[in-house]
TITORZA-361593 format. One line per field, with one value per residue: y, z negated, x negated of N, C-alpha, C in turn; residue number from 0. Coordinates in steps of 0.2 Angstrom, whole numbers, plus 5000, padded with zeros to 4 digits. Example, Ala and Ser with C-alpha at 12.3 -4.5 7.8 and 13.67 -1.06 7.14 Angstrom:
BEGIN
nv <- c(4972 / 4989)
nw <- c(4961 / 4965)
nu <- c(4934 / 4936)
cav <- c(4978 / 4995)
caw <- c(4961 / 4964)
cau <- c(4938 / 4932)
cv <- c(4984 / 5000)
cw <- c(4961 / 4961)
cu <- c(4934 / 4936)
k <- c(0 / 1)
//
This chain:
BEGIN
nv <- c(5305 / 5310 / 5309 / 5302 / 5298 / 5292 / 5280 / 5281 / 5272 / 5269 / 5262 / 5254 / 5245 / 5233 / 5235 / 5226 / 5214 / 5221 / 5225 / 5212 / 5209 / 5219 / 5218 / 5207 / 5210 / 5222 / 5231 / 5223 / 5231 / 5244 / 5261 / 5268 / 5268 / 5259 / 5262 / 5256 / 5259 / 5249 / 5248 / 5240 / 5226 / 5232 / 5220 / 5212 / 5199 / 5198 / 5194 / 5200 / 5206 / 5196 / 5190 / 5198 / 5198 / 5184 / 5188 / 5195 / 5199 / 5209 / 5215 / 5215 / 5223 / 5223 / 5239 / 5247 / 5257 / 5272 / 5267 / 5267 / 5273 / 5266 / 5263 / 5251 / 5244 / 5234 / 5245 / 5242 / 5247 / 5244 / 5238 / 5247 / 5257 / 5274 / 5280 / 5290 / 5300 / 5304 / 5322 / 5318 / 5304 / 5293 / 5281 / 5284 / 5279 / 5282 / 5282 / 5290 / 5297 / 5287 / 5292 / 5295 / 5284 / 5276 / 5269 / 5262 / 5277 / 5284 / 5298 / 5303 / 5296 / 5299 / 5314 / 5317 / 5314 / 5321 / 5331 / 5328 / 5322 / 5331 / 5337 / 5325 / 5317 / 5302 / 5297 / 5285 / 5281 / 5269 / 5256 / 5259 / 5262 / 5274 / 5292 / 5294 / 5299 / 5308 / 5321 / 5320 / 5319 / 5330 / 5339 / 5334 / 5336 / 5350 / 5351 / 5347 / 5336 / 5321 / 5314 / 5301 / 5289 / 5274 / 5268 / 5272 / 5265 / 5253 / 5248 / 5238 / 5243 / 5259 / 5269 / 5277 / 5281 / 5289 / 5298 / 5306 / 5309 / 5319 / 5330 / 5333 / 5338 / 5326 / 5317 / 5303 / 5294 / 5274 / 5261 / 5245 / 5236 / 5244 / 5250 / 5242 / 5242 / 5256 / 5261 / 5256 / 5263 / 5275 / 5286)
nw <- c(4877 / 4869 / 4864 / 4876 / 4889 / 4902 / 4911 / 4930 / 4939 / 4954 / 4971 / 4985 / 4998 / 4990 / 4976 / 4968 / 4966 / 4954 / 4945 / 4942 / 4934 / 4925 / 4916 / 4907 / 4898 / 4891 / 4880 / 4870 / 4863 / 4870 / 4871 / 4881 / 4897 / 4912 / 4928 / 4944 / 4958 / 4973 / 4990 / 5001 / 5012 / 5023 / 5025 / 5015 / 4999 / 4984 / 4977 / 4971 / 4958 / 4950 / 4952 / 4944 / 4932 / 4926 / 4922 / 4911 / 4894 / 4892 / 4896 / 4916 / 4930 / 4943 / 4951 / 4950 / 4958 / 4950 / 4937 / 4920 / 4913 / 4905 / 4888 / 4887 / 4895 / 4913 / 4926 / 4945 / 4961 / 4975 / 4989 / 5004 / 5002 / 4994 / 4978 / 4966 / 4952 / 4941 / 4934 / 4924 / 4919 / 4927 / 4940 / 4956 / 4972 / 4990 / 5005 / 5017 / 5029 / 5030 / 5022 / 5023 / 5031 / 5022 / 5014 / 4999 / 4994 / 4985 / 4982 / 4982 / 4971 / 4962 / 4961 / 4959 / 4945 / 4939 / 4939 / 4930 / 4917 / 4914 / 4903 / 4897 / 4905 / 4913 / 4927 / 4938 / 4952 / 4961 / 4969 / 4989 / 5006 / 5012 / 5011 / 5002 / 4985 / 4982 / 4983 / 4976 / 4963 / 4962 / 4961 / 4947 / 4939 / 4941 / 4932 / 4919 / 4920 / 4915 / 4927 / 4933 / 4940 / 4948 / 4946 / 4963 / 4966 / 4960 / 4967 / 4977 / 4991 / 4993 / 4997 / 4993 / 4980 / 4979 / 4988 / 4981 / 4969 / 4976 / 4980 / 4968 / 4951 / 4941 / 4925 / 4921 / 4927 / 4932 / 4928 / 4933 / 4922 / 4912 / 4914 / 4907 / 4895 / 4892 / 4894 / 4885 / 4873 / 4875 / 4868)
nu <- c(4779 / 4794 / 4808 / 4813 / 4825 / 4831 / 4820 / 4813 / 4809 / 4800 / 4798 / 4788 / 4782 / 4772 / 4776 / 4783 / 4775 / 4770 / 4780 / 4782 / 4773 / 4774 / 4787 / 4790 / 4781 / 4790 / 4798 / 4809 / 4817 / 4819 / 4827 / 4830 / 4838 / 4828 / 4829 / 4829 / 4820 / 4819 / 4812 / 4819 / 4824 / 4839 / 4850 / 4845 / 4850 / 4858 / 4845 / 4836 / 4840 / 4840 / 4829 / 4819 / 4826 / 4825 / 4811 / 4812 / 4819 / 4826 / 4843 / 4849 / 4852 / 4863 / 4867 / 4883 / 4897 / 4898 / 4896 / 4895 / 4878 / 4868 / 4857 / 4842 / 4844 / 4841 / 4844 / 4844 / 4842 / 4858 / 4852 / 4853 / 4861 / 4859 / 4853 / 4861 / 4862 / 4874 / 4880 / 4888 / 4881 / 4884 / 4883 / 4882 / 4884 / 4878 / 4878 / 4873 / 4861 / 4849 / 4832 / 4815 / 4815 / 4821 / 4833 / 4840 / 4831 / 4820 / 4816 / 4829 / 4833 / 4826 / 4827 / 4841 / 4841 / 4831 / 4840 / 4849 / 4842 / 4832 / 4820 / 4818 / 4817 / 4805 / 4798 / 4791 / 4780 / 4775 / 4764 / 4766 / 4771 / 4776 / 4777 / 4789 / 4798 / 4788 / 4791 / 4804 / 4797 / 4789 / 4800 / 4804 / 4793 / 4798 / 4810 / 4804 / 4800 / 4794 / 4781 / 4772 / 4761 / 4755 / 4740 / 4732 / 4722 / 4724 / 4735 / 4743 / 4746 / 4742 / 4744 / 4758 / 4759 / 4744 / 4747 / 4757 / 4748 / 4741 / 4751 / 4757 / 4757 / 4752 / 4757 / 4751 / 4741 / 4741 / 4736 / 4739 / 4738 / 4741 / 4753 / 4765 / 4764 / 4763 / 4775 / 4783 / 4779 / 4784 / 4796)
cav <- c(5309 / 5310 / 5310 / 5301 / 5297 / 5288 / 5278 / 5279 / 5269 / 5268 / 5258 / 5250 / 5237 / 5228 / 5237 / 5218 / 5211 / 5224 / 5225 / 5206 / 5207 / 5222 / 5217 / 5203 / 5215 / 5226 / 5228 / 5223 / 5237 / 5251 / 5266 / 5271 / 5264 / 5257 / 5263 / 5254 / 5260 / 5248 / 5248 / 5234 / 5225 / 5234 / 5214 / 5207 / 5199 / 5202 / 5191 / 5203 / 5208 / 5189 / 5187 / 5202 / 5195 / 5179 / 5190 / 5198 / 5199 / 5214 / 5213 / 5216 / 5221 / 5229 / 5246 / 5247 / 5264 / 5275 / 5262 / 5270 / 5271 / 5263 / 5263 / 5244 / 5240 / 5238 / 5246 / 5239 / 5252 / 5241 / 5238 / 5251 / 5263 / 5279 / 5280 / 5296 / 5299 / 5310 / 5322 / 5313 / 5300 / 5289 / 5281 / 5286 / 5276 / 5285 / 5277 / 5294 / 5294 / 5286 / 5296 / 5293 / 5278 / 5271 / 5267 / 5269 / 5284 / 5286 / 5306 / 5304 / 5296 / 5306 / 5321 / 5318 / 5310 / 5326 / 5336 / 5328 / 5322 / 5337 / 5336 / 5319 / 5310 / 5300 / 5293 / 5281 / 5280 / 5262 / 5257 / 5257 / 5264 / 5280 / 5295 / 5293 / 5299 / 5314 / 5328 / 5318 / 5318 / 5339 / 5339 / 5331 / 5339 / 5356 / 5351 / 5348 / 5326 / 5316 / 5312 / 5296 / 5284 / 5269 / 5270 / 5269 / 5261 / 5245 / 5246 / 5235 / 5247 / 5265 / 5278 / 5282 / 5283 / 5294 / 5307 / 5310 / 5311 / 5325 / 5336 / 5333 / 5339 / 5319 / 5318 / 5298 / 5288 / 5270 / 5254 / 5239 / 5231 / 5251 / 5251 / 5240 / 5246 / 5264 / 5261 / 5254 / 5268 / 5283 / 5287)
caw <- c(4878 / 4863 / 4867 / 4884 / 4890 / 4907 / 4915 / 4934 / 4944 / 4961 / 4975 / 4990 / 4998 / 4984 / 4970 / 4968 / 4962 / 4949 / 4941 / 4940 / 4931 / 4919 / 4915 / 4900 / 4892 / 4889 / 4871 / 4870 / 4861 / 4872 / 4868 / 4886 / 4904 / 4919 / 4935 / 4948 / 4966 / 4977 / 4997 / 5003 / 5019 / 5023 / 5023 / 5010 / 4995 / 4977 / 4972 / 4967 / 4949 / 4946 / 4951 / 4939 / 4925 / 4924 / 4920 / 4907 / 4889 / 4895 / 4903 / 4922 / 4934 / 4950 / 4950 / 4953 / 4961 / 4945 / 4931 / 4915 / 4912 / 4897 / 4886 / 4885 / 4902 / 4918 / 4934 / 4950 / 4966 / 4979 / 4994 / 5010 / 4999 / 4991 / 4971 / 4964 / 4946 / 4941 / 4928 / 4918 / 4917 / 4929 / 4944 / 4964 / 4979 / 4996 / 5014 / 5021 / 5033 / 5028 / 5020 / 5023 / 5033 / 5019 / 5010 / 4994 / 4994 / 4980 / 4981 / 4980 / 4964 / 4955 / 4961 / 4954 / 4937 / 4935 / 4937 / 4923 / 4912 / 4914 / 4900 / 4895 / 4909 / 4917 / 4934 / 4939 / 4958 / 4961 / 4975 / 4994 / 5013 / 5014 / 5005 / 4995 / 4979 / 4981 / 4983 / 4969 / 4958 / 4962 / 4957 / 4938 / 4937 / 4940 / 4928 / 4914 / 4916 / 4917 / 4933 / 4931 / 4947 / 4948 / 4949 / 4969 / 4968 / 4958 / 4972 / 4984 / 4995 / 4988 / 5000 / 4992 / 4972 / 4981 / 4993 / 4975 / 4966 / 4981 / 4981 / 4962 / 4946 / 4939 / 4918 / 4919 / 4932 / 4926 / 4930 / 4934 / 4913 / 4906 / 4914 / 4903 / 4888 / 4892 / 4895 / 4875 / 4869 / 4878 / 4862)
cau <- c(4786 / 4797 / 4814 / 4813 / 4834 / 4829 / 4814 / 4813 / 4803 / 4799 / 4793 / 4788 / 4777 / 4768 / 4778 / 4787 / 4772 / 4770 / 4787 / 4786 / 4768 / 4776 / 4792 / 4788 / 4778 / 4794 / 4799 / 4818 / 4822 / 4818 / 4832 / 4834 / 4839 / 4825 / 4831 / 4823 / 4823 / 4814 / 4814 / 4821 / 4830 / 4847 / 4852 / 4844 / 4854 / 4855 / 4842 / 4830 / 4841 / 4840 / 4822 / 4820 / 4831 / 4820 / 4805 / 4812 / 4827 / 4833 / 4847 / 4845 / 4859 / 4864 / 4869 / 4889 / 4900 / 4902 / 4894 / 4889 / 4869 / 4866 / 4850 / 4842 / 4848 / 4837 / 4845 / 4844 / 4847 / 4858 / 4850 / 4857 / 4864 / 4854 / 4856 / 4862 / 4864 / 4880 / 4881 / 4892 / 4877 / 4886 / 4879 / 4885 / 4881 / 4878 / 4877 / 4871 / 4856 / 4838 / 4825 / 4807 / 4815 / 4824 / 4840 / 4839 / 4827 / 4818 / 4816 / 4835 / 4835 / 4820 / 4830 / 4848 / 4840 / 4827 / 4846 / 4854 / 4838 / 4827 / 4814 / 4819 / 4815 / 4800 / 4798 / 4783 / 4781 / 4772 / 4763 / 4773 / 4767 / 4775 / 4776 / 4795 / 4796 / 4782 / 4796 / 4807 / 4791 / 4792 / 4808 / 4804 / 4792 / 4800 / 4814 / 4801 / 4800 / 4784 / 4777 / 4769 / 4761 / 4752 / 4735 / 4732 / 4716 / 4725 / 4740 / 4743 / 4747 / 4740 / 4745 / 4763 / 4755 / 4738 / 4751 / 4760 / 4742 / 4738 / 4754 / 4759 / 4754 / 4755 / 4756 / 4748 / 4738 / 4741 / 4731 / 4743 / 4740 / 4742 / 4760 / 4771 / 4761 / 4763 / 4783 / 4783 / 4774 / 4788 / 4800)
cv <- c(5307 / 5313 / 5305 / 5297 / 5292 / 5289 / 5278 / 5276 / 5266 / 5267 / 5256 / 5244 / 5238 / 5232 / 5231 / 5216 / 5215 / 5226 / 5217 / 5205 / 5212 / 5222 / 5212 / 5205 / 5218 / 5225 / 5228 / 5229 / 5244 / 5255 / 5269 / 5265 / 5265 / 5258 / 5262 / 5256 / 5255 / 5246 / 5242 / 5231 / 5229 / 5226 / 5210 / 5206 / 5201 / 5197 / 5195 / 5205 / 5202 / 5188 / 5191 / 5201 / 5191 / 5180 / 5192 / 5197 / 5203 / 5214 / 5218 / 5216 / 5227 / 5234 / 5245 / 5255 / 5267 / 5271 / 5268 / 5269 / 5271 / 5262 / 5253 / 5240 / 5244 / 5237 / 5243 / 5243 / 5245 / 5243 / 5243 / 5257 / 5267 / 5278 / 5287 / 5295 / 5308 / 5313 / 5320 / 5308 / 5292 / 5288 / 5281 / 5283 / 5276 / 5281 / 5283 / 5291 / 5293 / 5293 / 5294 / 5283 / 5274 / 5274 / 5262 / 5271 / 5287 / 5294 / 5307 / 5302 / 5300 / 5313 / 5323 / 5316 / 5319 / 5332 / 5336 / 5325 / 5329 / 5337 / 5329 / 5314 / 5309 / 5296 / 5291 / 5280 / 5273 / 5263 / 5256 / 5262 / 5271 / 5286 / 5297 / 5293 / 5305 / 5320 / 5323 / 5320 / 5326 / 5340 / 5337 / 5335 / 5349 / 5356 / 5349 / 5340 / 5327 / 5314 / 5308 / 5291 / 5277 / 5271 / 5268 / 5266 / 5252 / 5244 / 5241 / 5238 / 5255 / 5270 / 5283 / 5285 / 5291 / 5300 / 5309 / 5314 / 5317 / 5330 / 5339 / 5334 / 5333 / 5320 / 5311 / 5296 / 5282 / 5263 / 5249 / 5235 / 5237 / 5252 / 5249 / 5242 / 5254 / 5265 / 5261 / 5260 / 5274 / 5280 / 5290)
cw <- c(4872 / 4868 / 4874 / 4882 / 4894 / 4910 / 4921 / 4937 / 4949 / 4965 / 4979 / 4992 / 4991 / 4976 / 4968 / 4962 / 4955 / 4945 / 4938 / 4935 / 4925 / 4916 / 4907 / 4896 / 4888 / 4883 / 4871 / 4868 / 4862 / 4871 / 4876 / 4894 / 4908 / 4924 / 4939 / 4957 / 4969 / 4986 / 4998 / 5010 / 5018 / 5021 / 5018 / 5003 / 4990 / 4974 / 4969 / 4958 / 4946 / 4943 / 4945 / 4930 / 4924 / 4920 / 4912 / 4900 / 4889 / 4898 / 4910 / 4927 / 4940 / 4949 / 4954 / 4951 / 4952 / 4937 / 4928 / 4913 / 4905 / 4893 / 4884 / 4891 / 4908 / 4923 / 4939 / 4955 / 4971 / 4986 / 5000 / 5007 / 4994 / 4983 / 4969 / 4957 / 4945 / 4934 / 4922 / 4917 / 4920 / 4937 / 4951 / 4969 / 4985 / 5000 / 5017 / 5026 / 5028 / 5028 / 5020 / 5026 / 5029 / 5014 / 5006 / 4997 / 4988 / 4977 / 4980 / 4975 / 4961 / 4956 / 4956 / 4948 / 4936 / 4934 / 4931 / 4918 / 4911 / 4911 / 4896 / 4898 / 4912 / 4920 / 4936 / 4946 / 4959 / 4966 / 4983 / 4999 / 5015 / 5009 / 5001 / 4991 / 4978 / 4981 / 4977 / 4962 / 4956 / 4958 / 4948 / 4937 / 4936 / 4935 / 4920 / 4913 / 4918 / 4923 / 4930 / 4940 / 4944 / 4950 / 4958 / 4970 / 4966 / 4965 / 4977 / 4991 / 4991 / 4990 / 4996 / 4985 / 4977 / 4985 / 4984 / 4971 / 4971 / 4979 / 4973 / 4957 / 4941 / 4931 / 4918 / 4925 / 4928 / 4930 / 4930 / 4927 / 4911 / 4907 / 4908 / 4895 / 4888 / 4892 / 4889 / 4872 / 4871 / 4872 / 4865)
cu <- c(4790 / 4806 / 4817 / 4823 / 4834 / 4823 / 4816 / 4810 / 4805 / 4795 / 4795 / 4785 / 4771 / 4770 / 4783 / 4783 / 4770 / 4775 / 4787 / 4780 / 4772 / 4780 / 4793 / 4786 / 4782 / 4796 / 4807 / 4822 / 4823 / 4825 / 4833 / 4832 / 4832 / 4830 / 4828 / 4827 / 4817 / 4816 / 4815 / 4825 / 4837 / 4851 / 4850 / 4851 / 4854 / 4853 / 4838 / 4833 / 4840 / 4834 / 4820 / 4819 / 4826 / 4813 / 4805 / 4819 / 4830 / 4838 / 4846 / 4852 / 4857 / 4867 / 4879 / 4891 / 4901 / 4900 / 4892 / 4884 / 4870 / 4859 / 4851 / 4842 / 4843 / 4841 / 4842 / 4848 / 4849 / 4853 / 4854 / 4860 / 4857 / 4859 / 4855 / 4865 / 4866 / 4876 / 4884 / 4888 / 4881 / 4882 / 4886 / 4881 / 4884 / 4876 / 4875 / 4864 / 4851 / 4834 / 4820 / 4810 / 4819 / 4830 / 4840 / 4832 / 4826 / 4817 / 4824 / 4837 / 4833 / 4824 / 4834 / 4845 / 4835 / 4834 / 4849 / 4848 / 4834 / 4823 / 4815 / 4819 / 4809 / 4802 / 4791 / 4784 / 4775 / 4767 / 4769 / 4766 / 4770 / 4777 / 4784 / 4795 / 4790 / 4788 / 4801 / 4802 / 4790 / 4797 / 4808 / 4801 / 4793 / 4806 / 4811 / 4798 / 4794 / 4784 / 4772 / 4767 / 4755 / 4746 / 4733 / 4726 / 4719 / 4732 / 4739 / 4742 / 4746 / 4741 / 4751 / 4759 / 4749 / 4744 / 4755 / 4753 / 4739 / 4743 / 4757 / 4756 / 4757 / 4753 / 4753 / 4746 / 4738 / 4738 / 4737 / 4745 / 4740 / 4752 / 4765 / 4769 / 4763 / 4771 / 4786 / 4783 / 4780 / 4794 / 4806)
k <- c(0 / 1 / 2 / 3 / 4 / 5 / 6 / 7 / 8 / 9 / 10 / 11 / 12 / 13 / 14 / 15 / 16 / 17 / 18 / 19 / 20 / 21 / 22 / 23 / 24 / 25 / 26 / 27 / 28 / 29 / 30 / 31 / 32 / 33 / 34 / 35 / 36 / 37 / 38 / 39 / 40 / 41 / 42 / 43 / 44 / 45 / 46 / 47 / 48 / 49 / 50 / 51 / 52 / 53 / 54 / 55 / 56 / 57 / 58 / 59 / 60 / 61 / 62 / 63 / 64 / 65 / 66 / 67 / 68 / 69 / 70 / 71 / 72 / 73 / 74 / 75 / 76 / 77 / 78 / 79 / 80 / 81 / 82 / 83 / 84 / 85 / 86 / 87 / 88 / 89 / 90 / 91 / 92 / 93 / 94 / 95 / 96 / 97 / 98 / 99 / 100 / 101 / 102 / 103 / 104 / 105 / 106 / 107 / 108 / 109 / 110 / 111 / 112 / 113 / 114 / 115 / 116 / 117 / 118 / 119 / 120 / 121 / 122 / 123 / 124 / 125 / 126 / 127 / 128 / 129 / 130 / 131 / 132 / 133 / 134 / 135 / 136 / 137 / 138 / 139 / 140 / 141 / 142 / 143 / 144 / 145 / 146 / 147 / 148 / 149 / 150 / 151 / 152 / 153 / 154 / 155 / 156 / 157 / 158 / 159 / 160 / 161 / 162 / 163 / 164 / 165 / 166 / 167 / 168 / 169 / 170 / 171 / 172 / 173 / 174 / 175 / 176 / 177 / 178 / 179 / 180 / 181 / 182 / 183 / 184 / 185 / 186)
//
């Protein structure tokens, strides 16, 4: 992809273990924002941008009301709230009802970012248990981005990656060691 503006990546159960295996690999001077949407407790804390940060020299933060998305810098959707990205390239955080069970809702990020990236963005959907992220993955791909998944056979849990690989026209399948190589490689 030539041009890419923003990465999103999305995930559920055992999309943890694979953010923390690809994350060191990253090349510090990627040119655009990681937006990470992962299901999580309503009550968990904010350790996971730490645990994160630890992995990696990017800097790594939590998503605050209205922040400007910055290229270089990996997002973190808060917990309980859905993440929406404005067109002025700032982020919004919704407390409306759960989607696919969960707050954030990953079909609700890849939506909003396929509205303001359009042929500029890729969104990787990970492993997780239910299918979050298959109508987001639509959405990109109807505005012209990459549709990219984990491959489901390396997944922990491989049903969300296979329901995108079923209803999506996906532009990569990626094996667990192809991801943070193939995230280098987007220009």
């Amino acid at each position: 992809m030539i041009g890419c503006e923003a990465l999103v990546i999305g995930g559920s159960a055992g999309s943890l273990d694979v953010l923390l295996r690809v994350l060191p690999i990253l090349d510090t001077a990627l040119s655009f924002p990681i937006i990470i949407v992962i299901h999580r407790k309503h009550d968990s804390d904010s350790l996971l941008p730490n645990l994160l940060s630890s992995r990696t020299r990017l800097t790594v933060k939590e998503v605050d009301e209205k922040e400007p998305i910055n290229a270089g810098t990996i997002y973190v959707a808060p917990s309980n709230y859905h993440l929406l990205i404005e067109q002025d390239r700032t982020f919004s955080l919704d407390y409306s009802e759960k989607i696919n069970y969960s707050r954030p809702a990953i079909d609700v990020t890849f939506q909003t970012a396929a509205e303001v990236y359009r042929t500029k963005l890729a969104c990787l959907l990970l492993s997780g248990s239910n299918s979050d992220g298959v109508n987001g993955l639509k959405t990109v791909k109807a505005w012209g981005g990459l549709a990219l998944i984990q491959d489901p056979d390396s997944a922990q849990v491989g049903y969300m990656p296979a329901q995108a690989k079923l209803h999506v026209k996906i532009d990569e399948v990626l094996s667990i060691e192809n991801i943070g190589e193939f995230i280098n490689s987007i220009k």
